[in-house]
C-alpha positions in Angstrom: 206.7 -108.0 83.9 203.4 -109.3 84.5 202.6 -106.0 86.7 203.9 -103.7 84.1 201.5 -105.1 81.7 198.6 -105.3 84.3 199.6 -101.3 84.2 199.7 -100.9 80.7 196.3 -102.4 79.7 194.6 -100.5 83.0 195.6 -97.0 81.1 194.8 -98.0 77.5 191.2 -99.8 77.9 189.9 -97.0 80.8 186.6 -96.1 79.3 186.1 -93.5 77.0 185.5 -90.3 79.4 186.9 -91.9 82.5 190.6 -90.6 82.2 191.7 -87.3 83.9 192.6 -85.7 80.4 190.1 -87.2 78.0 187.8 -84.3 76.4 184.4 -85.8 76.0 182.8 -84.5 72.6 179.8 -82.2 72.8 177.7 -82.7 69.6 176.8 -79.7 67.8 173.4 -80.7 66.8 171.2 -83.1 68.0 170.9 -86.9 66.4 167.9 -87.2 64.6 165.2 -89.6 66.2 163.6 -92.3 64.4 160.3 -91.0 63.1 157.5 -91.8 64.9 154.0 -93.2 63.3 150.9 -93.4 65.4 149.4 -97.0 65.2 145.6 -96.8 64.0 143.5 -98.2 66.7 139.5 -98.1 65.0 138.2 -101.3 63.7 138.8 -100.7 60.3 142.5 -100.2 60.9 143.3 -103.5 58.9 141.2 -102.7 56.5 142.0 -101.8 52.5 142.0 -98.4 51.3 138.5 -97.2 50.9 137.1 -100.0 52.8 133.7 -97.5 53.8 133.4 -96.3 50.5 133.4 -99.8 48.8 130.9 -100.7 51.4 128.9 -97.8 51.9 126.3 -99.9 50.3 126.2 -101.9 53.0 125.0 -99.0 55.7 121.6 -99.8 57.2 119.1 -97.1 58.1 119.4 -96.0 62.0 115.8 -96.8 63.7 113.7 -94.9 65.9 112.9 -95.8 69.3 109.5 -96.1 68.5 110.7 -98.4 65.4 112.6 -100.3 67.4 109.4 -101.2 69.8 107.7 -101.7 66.4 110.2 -104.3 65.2 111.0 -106.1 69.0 107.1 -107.1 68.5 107.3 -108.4 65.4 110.3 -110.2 66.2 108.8 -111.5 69.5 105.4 -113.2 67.5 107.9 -114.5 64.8 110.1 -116.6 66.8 107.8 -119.1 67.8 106.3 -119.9 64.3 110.0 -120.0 63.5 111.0 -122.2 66.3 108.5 -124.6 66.0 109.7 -125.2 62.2 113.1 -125.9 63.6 111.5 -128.8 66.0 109.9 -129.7 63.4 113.0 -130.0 60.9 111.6 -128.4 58.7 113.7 -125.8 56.7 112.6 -125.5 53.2 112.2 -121.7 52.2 108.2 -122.8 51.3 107.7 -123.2 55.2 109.4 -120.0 56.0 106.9 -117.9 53.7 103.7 -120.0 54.9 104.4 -119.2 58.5 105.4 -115.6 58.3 102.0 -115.6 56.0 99.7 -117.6 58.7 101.1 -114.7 61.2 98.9 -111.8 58.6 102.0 -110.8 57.2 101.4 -109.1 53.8 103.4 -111.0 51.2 105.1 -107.7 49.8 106.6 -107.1 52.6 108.5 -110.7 52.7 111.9 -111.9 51.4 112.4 -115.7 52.2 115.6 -117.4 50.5 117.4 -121.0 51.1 120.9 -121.2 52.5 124.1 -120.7 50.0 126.2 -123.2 49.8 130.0 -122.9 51.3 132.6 -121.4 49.0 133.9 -124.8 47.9 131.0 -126.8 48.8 128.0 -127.5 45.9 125.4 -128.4 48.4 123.7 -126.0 50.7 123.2 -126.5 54.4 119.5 -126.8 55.3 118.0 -123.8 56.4 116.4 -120.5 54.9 117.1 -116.9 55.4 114.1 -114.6 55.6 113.5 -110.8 56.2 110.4 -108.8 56.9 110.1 -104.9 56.7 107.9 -103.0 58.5 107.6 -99.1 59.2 109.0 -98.4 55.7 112.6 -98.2 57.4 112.6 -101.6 59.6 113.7 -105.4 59.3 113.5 -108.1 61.3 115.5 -110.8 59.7 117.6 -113.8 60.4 117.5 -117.8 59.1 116.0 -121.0 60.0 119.0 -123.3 60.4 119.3 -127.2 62.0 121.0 -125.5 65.4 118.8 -122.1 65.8 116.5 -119.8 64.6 118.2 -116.3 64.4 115.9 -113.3 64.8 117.3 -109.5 64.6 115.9 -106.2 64.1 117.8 -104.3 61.9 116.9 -100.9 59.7 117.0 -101.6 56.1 119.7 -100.4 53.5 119.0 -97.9 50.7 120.9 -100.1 48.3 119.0 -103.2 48.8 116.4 -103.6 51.2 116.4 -105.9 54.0 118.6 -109.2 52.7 122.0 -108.6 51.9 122.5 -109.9 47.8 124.7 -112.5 47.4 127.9 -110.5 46.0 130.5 -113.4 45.8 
């Protein structure tokens, strides 16, 4: 009995296709494939609809070679007067202006600001951001803070100038 039903299950659970008369079905059209959606890979892939437009503002002016010679000067006689008010602990926005001034910098041509405070915070860190344009196009800007003196050349932005405004 037991090898009659050792026979019987062999015929009936063959696979599909495997049995000398089975009649494997040919389909008629091809299944349809899942569609397929190219991943973004630029830098702004995460970012919200119209991300360059809303910021478009933000765009700084591309410099020159010679501009960039220009503002790598500037930068290189501002860092030690900046430096040595960071020694000194000395960040109020006051000390920023006096020595960009004591360097012959015209006045007009500087931006010095103190630190914003921390979303959630009502007290500022010390320090003082500063920017000074040269070549009608250039920046060299950065901040005076407790851990380093920051000091980049940058092109300036139609919208605004050299320091970004505060915008929240």
């Amino acid at each position: 009995m037991a090898a009659a039903l050792l026979a019987v299950l062999a015929l009936g659970c063959a696979a599909p296709g495997t049995r000398v008369d089975d009649v494997q079905a040919i389909p008629t059209s091809a299944p349809a494939s899942p569609a397929v959606v190219a991943e973004p890979t630029d830098p702004q892939a995460d970012a919200p609809p119209n991300h360059a437009d809303n910021n478009g503002w933000k765009r700084r002016h591309e410099l020159s070679a010679a501009e960039q010679r220009t503002g790598r000067k500037l930068a290189a006689r501002i860092r030690p007067k900046l430096e040595a008010l960071r020694a000194a602990g000395d960040f109020a926005p006051a000390s920023t202006q006096r020595a960009l001034l004591d360097l012959g910098i015209k006045a007009d041509t500087i931006e010095v600001t103190a630190m914003r405070p921390s979303i959630g915070q009502e007290t500022p860190p010390p320090g003082t951001v500063y920017a000074v344009r040269f070549a009608s196009l250039g920046c060299v800007a950065g901040d005076v803070r407790p851990d380093r003196v920051l000091v980049e050349v940058t092109g300036s932005a139609a919208e605004f100038g050299c320091l970004e405004p505060f915008s929240h």
